[in-house]
C-alpha positions in Angstrom: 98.2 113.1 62.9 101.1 111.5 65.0 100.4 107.7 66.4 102.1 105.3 68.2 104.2 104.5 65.0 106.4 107.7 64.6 107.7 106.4 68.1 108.6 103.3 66.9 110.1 104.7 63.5 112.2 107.0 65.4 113.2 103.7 67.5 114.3 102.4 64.5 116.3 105.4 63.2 117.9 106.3 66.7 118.0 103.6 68.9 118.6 100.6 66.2 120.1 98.2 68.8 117.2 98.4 71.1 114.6 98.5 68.2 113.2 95.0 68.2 113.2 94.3 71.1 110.8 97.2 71.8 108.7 96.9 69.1 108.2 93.5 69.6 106.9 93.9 73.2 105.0 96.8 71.5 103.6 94.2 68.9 102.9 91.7 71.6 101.1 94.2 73.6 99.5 96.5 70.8 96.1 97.6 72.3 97.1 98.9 75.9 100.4 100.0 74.4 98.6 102.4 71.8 96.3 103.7 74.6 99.4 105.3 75.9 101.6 105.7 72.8 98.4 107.3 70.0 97.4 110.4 72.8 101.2 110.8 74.0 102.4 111.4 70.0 99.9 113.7 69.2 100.9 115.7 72.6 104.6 115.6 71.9 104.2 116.5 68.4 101.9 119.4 69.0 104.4 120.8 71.9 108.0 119.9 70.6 107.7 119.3 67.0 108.3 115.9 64.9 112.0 116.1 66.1 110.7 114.9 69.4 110.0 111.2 68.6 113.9 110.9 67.4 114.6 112.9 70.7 112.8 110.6 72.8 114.2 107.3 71.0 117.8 108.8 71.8 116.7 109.1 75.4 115.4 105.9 75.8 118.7 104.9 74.6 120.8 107.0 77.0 118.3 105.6 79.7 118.8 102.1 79.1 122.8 102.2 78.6 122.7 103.9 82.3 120.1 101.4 83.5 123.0 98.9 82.2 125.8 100.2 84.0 124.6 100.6 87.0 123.1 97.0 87.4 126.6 96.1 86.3 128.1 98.0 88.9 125.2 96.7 91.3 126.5 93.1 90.7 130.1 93.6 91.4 129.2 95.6 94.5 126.6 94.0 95.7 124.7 97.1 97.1 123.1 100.4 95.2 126.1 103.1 94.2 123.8 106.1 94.1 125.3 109.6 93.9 125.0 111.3 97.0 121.6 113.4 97.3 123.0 116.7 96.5 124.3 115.8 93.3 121.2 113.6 92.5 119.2 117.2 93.1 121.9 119.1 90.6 122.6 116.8 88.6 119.7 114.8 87.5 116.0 116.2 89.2 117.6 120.2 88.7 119.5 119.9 85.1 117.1 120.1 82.6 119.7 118.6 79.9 119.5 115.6 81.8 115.8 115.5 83.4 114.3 116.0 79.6 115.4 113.0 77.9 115.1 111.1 81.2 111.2 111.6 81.2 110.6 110.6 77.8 112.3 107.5 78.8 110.8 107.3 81.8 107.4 106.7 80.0 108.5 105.1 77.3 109.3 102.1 79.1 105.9 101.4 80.2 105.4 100.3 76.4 108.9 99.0 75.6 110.3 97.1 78.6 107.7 93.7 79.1 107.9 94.4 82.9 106.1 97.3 82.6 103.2 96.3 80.7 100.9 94.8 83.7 101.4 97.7 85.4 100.2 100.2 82.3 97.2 97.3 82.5 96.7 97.5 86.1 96.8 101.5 86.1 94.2 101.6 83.6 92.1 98.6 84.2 92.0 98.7 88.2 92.9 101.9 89.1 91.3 104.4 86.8 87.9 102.7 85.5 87.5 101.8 89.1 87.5 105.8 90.9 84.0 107.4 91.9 82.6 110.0 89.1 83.8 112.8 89.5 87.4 111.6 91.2 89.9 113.9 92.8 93.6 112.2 92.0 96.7 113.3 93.5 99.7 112.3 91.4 103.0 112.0 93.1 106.8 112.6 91.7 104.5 113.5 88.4 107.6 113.9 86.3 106.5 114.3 82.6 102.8 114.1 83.5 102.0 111.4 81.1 100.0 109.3 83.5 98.3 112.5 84.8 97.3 113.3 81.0 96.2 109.7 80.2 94.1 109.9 83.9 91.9 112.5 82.4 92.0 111.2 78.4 90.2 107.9 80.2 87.9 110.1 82.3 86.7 113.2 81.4 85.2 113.4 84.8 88.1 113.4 86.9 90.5 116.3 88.3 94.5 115.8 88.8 96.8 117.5 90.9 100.7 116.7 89.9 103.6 117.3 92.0 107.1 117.1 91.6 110.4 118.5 93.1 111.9 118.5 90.0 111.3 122.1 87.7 112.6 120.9 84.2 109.9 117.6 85.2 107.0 120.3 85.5 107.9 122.3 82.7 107.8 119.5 80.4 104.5 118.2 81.9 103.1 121.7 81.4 104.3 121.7 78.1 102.4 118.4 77.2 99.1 119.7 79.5 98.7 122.7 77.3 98.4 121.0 74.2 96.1 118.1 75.3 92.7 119.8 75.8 92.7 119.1 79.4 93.8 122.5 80.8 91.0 122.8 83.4 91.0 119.5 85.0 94.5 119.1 84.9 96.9 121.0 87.1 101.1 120.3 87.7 103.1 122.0 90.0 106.4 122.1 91.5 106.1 120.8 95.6 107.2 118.0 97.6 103.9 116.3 98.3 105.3 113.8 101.1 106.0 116.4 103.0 102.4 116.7 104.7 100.9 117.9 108.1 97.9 115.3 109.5 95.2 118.0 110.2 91.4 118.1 109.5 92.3 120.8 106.3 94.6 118.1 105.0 93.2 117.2 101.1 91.3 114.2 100.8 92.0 112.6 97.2 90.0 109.3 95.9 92.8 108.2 93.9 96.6 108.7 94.6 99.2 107.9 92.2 102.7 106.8 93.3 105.0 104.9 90.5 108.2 104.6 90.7 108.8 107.0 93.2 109.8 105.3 97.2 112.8 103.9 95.4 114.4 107.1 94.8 113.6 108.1 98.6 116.5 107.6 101.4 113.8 106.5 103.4 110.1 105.7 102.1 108.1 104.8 105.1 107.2 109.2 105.4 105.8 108.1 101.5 103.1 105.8 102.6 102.2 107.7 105.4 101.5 110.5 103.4 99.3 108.4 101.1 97.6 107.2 104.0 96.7 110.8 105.3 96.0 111.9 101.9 93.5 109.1 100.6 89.5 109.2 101.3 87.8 106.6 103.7 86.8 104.5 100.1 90.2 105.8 97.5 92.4 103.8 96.1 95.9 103.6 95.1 98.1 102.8 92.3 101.7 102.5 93.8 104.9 101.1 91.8 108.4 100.6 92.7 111.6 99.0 91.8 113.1 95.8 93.4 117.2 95.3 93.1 116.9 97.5 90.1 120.2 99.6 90.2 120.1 103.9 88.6 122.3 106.5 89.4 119.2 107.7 91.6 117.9 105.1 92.9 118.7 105.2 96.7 116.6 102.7 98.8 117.1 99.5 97.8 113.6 97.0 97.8 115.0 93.4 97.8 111.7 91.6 98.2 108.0 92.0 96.9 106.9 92.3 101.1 109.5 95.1 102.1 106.6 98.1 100.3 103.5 95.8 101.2 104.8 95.6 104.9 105.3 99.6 104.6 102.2 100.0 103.4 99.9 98.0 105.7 102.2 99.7 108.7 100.8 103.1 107.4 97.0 102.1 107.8 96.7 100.6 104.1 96.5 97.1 102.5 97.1 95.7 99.1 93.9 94.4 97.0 96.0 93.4 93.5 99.2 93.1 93.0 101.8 92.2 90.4 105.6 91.6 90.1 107.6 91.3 86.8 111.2 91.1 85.3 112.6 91.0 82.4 115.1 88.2 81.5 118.5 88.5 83.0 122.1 86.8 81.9 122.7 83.4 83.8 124.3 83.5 87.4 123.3 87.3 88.2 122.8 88.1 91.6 119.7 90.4 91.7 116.8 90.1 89.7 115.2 93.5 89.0 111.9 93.4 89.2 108.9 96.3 89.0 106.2 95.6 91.5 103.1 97.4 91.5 100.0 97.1 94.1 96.5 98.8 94.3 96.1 100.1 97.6 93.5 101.0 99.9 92.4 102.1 103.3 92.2 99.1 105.7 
């Protein structure tokens, strides 16, 4: 059965430079890493074959080289250089060449990169064990689905609703879904969920997901209002963004940890954790990219 170690094999094989680096943070972190990394193998395996773990390391590889050159750029400029939004939907949420290998990075830094580890904790520990029995979650910008999937692996009660605008995203989340067992609690679709009337009918969740998402918006505030209108009288909230983190897709640039809280609160909601993390960066940079998540509720 496929664990956590054919991803870091394949990391080793296909992504040698970035290797130890991973699997020491991996090492360091081992329990909360495997929670995600054991359940995601045997998915992947089961729905793409053993070839996906050397796929995925090659991705994360790709990712991290872009990650790299746009921070670069980010420093000499001293402002985001996003593509416009047109070719951010063609080019990277439309073109499934792209958007594949993107999503297995996309999760796989959650285990590999140490700023993402207290948010994999705090997603787990304060978010999920936390809901009502019987929780309905509403996952936003879903992408590959992973945190959806790992929702219902840690409670078998629980229903999820995925959304993304992006269809090679939802495929690949689909893919994954009908090979984990969780087929009738889980359901992904392609829809903009910010886009949402305030009416009586409008869906009431008890846990909303947001990560990594209001960074990639041109403008967030419509985000947090839509998790306000969404979210029971007693749900929480497990939002995530990036701070002077430059991608070729990431538009609205967060500069400090209050910018999202002060969005949030404005939209009827207030933070009850929160965390902010980086990872080392070379002497005299600028910006210090950081990934700040929060668990939110109605105030």
């Amino acid at each position: 059965m496929a664990t956590a170690e054919d991803f870091l094999s394949a990391m080793q094989r296909r992504a040698k430079m970035l290797a130890p680096s991973a699997i020491a943070t991996f090492e360091a972190n081992r329990e909360i890493c495997s929670w995600l990394l054991d359940p995601l193998a045997r998915w992947a395996e089961a729905a793409y074959g053993k070839q996906v773990f050397d796929d995925a390391a090659l991705g994360y590889a790709r990712y991290c080289l872009g990650v790299a050159q746009a921070q670069k750029l980010y420093e000499r400029n001293g402002k985001y250089m996003p593509e416009a939004m047109p070719e951010i939907m063609s080019g990277v949420y439309e073109d499934e060449s792209y958007m594949v290998p993107y999503m297995w990075a996309a999760i796989l830094i959650y285990v590999f990169w140490p700023s993402m580890i207290g948010h994999l904790f705090m997603y787990r520990d304060q978010f999920l064990r936390r809901l009502p029995a019987n929780a309905k979650v509403l996952e936003l910008a879903s992408g590959h689905g992973v945190l959806g999937l790992l929702a219902a692996e840690e409670r078998p009660d629980i229903h999820v609703d995925g959304f993304d605008i992006s269809p090679p995203a939802v495929a690949v989340a689909k893919r994954l879904l009908a090979v984990s067992g969780h087929s009738g609690r889980v359901n992904f679709a392609v829809q903009d969920a910010i886009q949402v009337e305030s009416s009586d009918a409008t869906p009431k969740y008890d846990g909303i997901v947001s990560a990594m998402l209001a960074e990639h918006l041109t403008y967030p505030r419509p985000l947090f209002a839509a998790l306000s209108k969404q979210l029971s009288p007693n749900g929480l909230v497990f939002f995530s963004t990036a701070l002077e983190s430059a991608q070729r897709d990431h538009v609205f640039e967060y500069h400090h940890e209050s910018e999202p809280l002060v969005m949030a609160e404005e939209a009827g909601l207030r933070a009850a954790r929160m965390i902010s993390d980086t990872s080392a960066m070379p002497a005299g940079s600028r910006f210090l990219p950081r990934a700040t998540a929060m668990i939110l509720e109605p105030r």
